[in-house]
C-alpha positions in Angstrom: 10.9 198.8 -22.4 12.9 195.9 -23.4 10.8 193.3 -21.3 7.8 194.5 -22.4 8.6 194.3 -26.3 9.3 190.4 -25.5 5.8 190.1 -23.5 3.5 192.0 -25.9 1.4 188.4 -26.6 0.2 188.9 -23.0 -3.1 189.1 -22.2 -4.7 192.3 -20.7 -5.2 189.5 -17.2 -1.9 188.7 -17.1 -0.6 192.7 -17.8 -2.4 194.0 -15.0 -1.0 191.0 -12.6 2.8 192.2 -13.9 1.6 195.6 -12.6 0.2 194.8 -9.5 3.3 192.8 -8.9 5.3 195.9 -9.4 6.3 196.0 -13.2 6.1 199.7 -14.7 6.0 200.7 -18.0 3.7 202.3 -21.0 1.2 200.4 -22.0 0.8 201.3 -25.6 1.5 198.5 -27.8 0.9 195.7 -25.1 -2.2 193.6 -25.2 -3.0 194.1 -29.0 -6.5 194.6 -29.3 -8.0 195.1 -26.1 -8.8 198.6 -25.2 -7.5 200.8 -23.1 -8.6 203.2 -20.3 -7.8 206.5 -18.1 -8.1 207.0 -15.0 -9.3 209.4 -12.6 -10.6 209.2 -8.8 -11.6 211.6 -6.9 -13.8 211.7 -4.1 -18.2 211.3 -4.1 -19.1 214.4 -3.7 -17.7 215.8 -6.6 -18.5 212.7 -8.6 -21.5 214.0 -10.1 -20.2 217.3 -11.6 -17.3 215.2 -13.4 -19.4 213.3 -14.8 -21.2 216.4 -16.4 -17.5 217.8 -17.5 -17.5 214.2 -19.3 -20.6 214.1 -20.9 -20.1 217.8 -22.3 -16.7 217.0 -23.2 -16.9 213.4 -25.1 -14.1 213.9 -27.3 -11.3 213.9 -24.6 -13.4 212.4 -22.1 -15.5 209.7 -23.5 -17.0 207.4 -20.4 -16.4 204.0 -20.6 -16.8 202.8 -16.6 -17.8 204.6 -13.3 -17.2 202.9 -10.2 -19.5 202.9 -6.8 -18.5 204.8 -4.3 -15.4 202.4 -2.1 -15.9 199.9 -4.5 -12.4 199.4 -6.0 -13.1 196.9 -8.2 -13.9 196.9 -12.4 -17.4 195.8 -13.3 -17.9 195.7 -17.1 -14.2 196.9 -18.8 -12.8 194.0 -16.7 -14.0 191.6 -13.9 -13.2 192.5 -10.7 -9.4 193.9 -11.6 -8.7 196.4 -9.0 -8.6 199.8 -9.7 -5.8 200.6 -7.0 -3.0 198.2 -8.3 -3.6 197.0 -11.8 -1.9 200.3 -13.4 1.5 200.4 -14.1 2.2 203.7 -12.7 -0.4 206.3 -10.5 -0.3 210.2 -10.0 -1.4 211.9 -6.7 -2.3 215.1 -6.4 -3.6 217.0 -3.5 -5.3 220.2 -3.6 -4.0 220.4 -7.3 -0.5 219.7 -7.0 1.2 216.6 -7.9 3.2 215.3 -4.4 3.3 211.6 -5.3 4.4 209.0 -8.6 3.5 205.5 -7.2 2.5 202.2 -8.3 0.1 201.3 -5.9 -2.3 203.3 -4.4 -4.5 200.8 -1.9 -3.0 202.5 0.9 -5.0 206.0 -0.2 -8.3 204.4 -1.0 -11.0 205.2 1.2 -14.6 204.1 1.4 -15.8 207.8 -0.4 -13.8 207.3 -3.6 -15.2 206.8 -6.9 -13.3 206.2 -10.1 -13.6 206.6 -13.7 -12.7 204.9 -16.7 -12.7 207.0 -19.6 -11.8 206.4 -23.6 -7.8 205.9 -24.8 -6.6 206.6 -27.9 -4.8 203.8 -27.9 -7.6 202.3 -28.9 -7.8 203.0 -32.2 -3.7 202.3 -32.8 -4.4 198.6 -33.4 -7.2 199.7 -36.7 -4.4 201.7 -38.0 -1.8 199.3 -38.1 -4.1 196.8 -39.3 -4.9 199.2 -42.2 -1.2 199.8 -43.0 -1.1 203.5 -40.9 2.3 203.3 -39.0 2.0 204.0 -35.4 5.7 206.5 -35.2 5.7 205.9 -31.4 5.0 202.5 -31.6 8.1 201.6 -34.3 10.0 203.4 -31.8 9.3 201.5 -28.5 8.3 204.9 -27.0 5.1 207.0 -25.6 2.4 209.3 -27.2 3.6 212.8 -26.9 0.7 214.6 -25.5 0.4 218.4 -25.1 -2.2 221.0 -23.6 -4.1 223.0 -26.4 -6.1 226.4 -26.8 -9.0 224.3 -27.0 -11.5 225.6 -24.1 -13.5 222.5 -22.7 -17.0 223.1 -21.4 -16.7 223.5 -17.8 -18.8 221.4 -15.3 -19.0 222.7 -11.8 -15.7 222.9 -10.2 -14.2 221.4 -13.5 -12.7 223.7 -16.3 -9.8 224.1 -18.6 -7.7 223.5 -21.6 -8.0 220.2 -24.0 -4.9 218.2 -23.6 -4.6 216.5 -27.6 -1.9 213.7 -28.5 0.0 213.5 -31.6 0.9 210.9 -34.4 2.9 211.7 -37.1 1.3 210.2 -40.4 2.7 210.5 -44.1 0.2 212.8 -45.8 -1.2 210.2 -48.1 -2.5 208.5 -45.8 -4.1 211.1 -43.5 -7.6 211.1 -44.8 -7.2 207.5 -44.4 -6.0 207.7 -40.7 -9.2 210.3 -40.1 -11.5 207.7 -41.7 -10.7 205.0 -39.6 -10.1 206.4 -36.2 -14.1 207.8 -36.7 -15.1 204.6 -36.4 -14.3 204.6 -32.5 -15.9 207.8 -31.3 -15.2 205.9 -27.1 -10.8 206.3 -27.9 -11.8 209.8 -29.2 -12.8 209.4 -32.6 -11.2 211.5 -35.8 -8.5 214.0 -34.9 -9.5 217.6 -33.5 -6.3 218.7 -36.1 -4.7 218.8 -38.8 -1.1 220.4 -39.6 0.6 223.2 -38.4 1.1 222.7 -34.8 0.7 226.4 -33.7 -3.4 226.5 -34.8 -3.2 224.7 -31.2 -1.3 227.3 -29.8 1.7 224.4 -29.3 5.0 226.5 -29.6 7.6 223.6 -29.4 5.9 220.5 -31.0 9.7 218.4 -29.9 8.7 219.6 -26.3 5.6 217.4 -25.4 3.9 218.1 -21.9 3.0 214.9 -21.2 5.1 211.6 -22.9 8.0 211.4 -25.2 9.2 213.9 -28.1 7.5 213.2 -31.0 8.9 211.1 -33.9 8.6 212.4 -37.5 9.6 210.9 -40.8 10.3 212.9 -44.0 6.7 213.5 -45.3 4.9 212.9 -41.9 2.1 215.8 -41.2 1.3 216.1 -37.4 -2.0 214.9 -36.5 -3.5 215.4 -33.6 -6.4 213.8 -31.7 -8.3 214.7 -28.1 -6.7 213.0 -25.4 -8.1 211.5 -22.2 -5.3 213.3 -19.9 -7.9 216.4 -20.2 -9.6 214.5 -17.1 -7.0 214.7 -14.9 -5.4 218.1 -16.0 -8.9 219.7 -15.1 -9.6 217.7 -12.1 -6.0 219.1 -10.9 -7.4 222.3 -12.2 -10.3 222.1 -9.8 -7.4 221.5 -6.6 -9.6 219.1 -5.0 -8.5 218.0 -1.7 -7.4 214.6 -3.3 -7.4 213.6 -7.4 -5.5 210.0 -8.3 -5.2 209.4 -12.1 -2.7 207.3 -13.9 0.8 208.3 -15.2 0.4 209.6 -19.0 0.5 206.9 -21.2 0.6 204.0 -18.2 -3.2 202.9 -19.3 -5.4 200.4 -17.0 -5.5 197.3 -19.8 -9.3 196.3 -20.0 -10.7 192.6 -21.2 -13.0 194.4 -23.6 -12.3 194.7 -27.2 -11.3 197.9 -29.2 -14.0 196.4 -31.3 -16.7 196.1 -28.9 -16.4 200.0 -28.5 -16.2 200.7 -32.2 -19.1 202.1 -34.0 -20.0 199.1 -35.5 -19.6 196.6 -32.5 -17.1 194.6 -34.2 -19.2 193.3 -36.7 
């Protein structure tokens, strides 16, 4: 992480060139301001029952792009960055299983692919600093723990499972203010599905994350937790489709739009 704490004035153009070029790391923190995006590819012909999960899900799975099918290449988060090498870091999985951690995946796509863009949390990050909420994993140079919940999602088709939430420790004071602001961007997933005690979301171990880095807490930090777009993938895994490409947890596509051009009140 050190090269990326002395690049974070980059913008989200000149981020996804480092990760085409072959640079890895998370994104969260880097490009300030700009929104961020999950992935998830899969091929046409389940294309239209995902986008039902999505739309009956829109707290983990808020749509913010969906491509055409072989057409790699962004049309309104970004212009014409390419979905297949401007992520830092890509997971393959085939018939549900992850068999490949790569940073480049032009070598798999093929002309019956479609891929979507769907809302970040880190997108609402940059509000809460601005408002004087710390950002724990942010201070600490590390990722968003993320972990799979009790929450049912609404199954679509072939698509079905558990909500996957990430966590942010915030001191309690300044909780309601933390829930108030992150409402305003309903596309990074809006308020938090949580409050407190950990174990409501059936999460045994909160220092064991399934996705990102353990969690950091300071004395007087409550445990908040908000939907998280790694849902998508986890239930298009679930669905052991022949072939499902998303990004690494917390290695976000970078897009050119604003966190305030997806915010409730357009970033006026």
């Amino acid at each position: 992480m050190m090269e990326a704490e002395m690049h974070k004035e980059k913008s989200p153009r000149e981020w996804r060139s480092a990760f085409r070029s072959g640079f890895v790391t998370p994104t969260t923190g880097l490009a300030r301001g700009y929104a961020q995006a999950n992935l998830v590819i899969m091929h046409k012909e389940y294309a239209l029952d995902f986008a039902s999960f999505c739309l009956r899900n829109p707290k983990p799975c808020p749509l913010l792009e969906i491509g055409s099918p072989g057409d790699p290449y962004t049309k309104f988060l970004a212009a014409s960055a390419d979905i297949r090498a401007d992520i830092p870091l890509y997971w393959v999985y085939r018939h549900g299983v992850l068999v490949e951690r790569v940073g480049d995946i032009t070598s798999l796509w093929t002309e019956d692919l479609v891929y979507f863009l769907i809302g970040c949390s880190f997108g609402f990050e940059e509000a809460l600093l601005s408002h004087g909420v710390p950002v724990r994993h942010i201070e600490n140079g590390s990722n968003c723990p993320m972990y799979i919940s009790n929450i049912d999602c609404i199954p679509a088709g072939p698509f079905s499972g558990k909500m996957v939430v990430s966590m942010r420790g915030i001191p309690a004071s300044l909780v309601s203010k933390a829930v108030t602001i992150t409402a305003r961007y309903p596309l990074s997933h809006g308020a938090p599905v949580w409050v407190g005690d950990p174990e409501g979301l059936g999460i045994k171990d909160l220092d064991h994350p399934d996705f990102g880095d353990p969690p950091v807490l300071k004395p007087g930090d409550v445990p908040v937790f908000w939907a998280c777009g790694v849902t998508a993938q986890m239930v298009a895994s679930n669905a052991k489709l022949p072939l499902v490409i998303g990004h690494a947890p917390g290695h976000m596509f970078i897009a050119d739009v604003l966190n305030e051009e997806l915010s409730i009140t357009g970033g006026s």
